[in-house]
Steps between C-alpha positions, in 0.01 A plus 500: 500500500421494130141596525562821676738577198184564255165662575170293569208569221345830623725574754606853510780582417661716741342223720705246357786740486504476919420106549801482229758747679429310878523185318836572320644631819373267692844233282694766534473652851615896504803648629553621848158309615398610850739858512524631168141706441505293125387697221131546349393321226114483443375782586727726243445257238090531516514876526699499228766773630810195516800654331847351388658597809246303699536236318845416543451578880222209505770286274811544767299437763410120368714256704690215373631145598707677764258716674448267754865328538635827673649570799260811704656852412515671802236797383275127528632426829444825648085496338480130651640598855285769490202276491254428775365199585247440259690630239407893427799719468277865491219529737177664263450831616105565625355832573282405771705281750271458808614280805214205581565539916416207702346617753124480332546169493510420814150460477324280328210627221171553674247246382155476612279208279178706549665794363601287210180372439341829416790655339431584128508733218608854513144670600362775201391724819750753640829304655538507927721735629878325574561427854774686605846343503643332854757752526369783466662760294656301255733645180338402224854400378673203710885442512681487188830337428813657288608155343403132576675382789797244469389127398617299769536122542205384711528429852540100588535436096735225595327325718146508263748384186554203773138422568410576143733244396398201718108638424561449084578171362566373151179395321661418136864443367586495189700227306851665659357563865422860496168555652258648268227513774402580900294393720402537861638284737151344664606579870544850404207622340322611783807765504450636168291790568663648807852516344395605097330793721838503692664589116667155307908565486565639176722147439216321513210746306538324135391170666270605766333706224471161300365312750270740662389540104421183416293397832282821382466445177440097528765471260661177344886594589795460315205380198331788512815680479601336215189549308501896559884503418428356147195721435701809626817397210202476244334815521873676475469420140140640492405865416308707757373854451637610832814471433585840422279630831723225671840620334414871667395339830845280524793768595274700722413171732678466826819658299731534844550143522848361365292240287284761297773809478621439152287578226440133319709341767400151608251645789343737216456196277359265711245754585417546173490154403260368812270821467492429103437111575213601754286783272471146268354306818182692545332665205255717771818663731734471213796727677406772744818768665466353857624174393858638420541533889340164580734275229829684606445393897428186333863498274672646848446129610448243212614443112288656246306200446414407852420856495210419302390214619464694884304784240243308353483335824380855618264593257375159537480413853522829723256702291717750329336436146191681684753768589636575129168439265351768356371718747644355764216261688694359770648834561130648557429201766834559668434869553142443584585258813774757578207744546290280666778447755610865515133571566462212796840599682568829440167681415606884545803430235234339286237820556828746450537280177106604407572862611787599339414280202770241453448199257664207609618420139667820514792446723464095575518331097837525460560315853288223380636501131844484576436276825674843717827450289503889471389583816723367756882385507597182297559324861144556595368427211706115515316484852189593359549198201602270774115524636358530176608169358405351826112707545417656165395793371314624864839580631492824233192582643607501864797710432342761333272520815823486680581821340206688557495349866878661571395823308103506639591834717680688219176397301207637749751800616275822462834624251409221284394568160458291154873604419651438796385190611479365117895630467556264854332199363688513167797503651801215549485366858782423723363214814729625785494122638395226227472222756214743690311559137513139438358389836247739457395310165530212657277551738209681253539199263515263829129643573219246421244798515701718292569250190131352542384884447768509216332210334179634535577823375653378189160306444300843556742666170418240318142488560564926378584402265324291329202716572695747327501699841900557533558848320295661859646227723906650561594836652 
């Protein structure tokens, strides 16, 4: 549009230079969008090392009026069969591949209110000694995997798009009859929980999302939506000083998936262009890396608009603007009811934590950042979002105890060290049965006790806070 064609007073140049590229591409679309690896424009421009030859390469590859008119070439065809189901053609590669077995969870997480009540800070004495793991001689290593396992289509998915589909109902139409909102049927709502924990069928995730969004967040509907779409087409005339941070940030972000393989593609773009629109939304978070993850989940589903509207919606509603301001507050509390619960449940992982001096922040902030986009497979993660939209932000928490719960013998294993078992939790992890992890969840979140201690817990931070007490108060 003509305002991204000429900078904004004070805006930097090689700023501008960006917001203008994304903007002029944004008419013109690029060729071979989705399987041709597109060609770099930005980044050679503001290190100023872009030479003739590059330039013409960045010219050809500019589609025209007939870009999208023709018929699939079958190099496409073979990238697009090639696709699984949620639309990634490579599978990232991950050093540390560890299998999640089920068989911990079988048992549900020790909780004992009278232990809760007197659980606190990290002690300045010496730490306990660990209690010994359950199994005895444990490797501080457990299983690894050689690749991520085949995505498969969940079991019974046809028969939950079925019950999904008599569950939603149209809320709003617009002026042609296409529904622009959901709702729940009334009869159904006492069946909401159970079957988001069961996973929503991926048919039916864009609108679930919505729905389970809005209840959350209070929110007006299809006027709220509306408000937050204009707002999001204003600020992409609007300079923002993270646009060159952002610019880095885009190509790197979830770069397997069909939608985000080609450099300036349409996936690339509307990344750029919510993530731009949203460092304008909060002057205090501004734009922070672990929101690249979180908006491309969000594109998977939804139009780059709607996309923002379910991201302000976020920071908003389900905390995450405590989760990307400056030093990270609502990371802090998240961690420090992680430890509280760690220390409750499982207190020989918690005094192996003290022993072999493991920080929390040092293994668990990019779980929380990211919302585990990095740390377990995109499937998983979906599962995880189902819960999230529906419970907030505790469900993090109770999967990263999760993980320590699965791993707690590996962790108090007399072999463990602060490498090994710091090289295990920063790992990528594999559940061997996602319906037995999400059971599991359901049933920790299901506790009264547990979320009542939860609650209280978040209070006691707080309190730490503001007494200025928090620098002593985390492992």
């Amino acid at each position: 549009s003509t305002p991204s064609l000429v900078p904004s007073l004070g805006e930097d140049l090689d700023a501008f230079h960006v917001r203008n590229t994304y903007a002029q591409l944004e008419v013109s679309g690029v060729k071979g969008d989705g399987y041709e690896e597109g060609v770099e424009r930005t980044r050679a421009a503001r290190t100023r090392v872009a030479s003739a030859n590059s330039q013409v390469l960045a010219d050809a590859a500019v589609a025209d009026e007939n870009e999208k008119k023709r018929e699939l070439d079958p190099k496409e065809i073979q990238i697009l069969s090639s696709l699984d189901r949620y639309g990634f053609f490579t599978v990232p590669s991950h050093d540390r591949l560890f299998s999640m077995p089920s068989q911990p969870f079988l048992k549900p997480l020790p909780f004992s209110p009278s232990a809760a009540a007197s659980a606190g800070p990290p002690s300045p004495s010496a730490p306990s000694s660990p209690t010994p793991s359950a199994s005895g001689n444990v490797s501080a290593s457990p299983r690894t995997l050689s690749a991520l396992p085949p995505v498969i289509t969940p079991g019974k998915e046809n028969a939950r798009i079925a019950k999904w589909g008599r569950m939603l109902i149209p809320h709003e139409r617009d002026e042609g009859g296409n529904v622009q909102a959901w709702r729940i049927r009334p009869s159904k709502v006492n069946k909401l929980r159970r079957r988001t924990y069961k996973g929503i069928p991926d048919r039916w995730r864009a609108a679930a999302w919505e729905v389970l969004m809005t209840a959350y967040s209070s929110g007006g509907g299809v006027r709220e939506v509306r408000q937050t779409e204009r707002e999001y087409r204003d600020n992409l005339e609007k300079p923002s000083s993270y646009d060159i941070q952002i610019d880095l940030d885009v190509p790197r972000t979830i770069s397997g998936h069909i939608m985000f393989r080609t450099r300036y593609g349409a996936g690339q773009r509307s990344l750029f262009h919510v993530l731009h629109a949203f460092s304008l939304r909060c002057e205090t978070c501004g734009y922070v890396q672990g929101m690249g993850p979180i908006t491309s989940t969000l594109l998977s589903y939804m139009s780059p608009s709607l996309a923002y509207t379910s991201l302000v919606r976020l920071h908003d509603a389900y905390s995450l603007h405590t989760v990307f301001s400056p030093g990270f507050p609502g990371l802090l509390e998240a961690i420090y009811v992680q430890e509280r619960l760690t220390q409750v449940a499982m207190p020989g992982v918690y005094a192996a934590f003290q022993k072999n001096m493991i920080s929390t922040t040092s293994y668990a902030t990019k779980w929380y950042i990211t919302l585990f986009a990095n740390s377990v497979p995109f499937q998983t993660q979906l599962r995880l979002w189902d819960v999230f939209l529906l419970e907030g932000y505790d469900i993090y928490i109770a999967v990263a105890v999760a993980i320590v719960w699965v791993y707690r013998d590996h962790i108090t294993s007399a072999a463990a060290n602060f490498e090994t078992v710091l090289s295990l939790l920063s790992g990528f992890f594999v559940p061997e049965d996602e319906n037995v992890l999400l059971g599991w969840l359901e049933k920790m979140l299901g506790d009264k006790r547990i979320r009542s201690a939860m609650r209280g817990w978040r209070m006691e931070w707080r309190e730490l806070v503001r007494q200025g007490k928090e620098g002593t108060a985390l492992l």
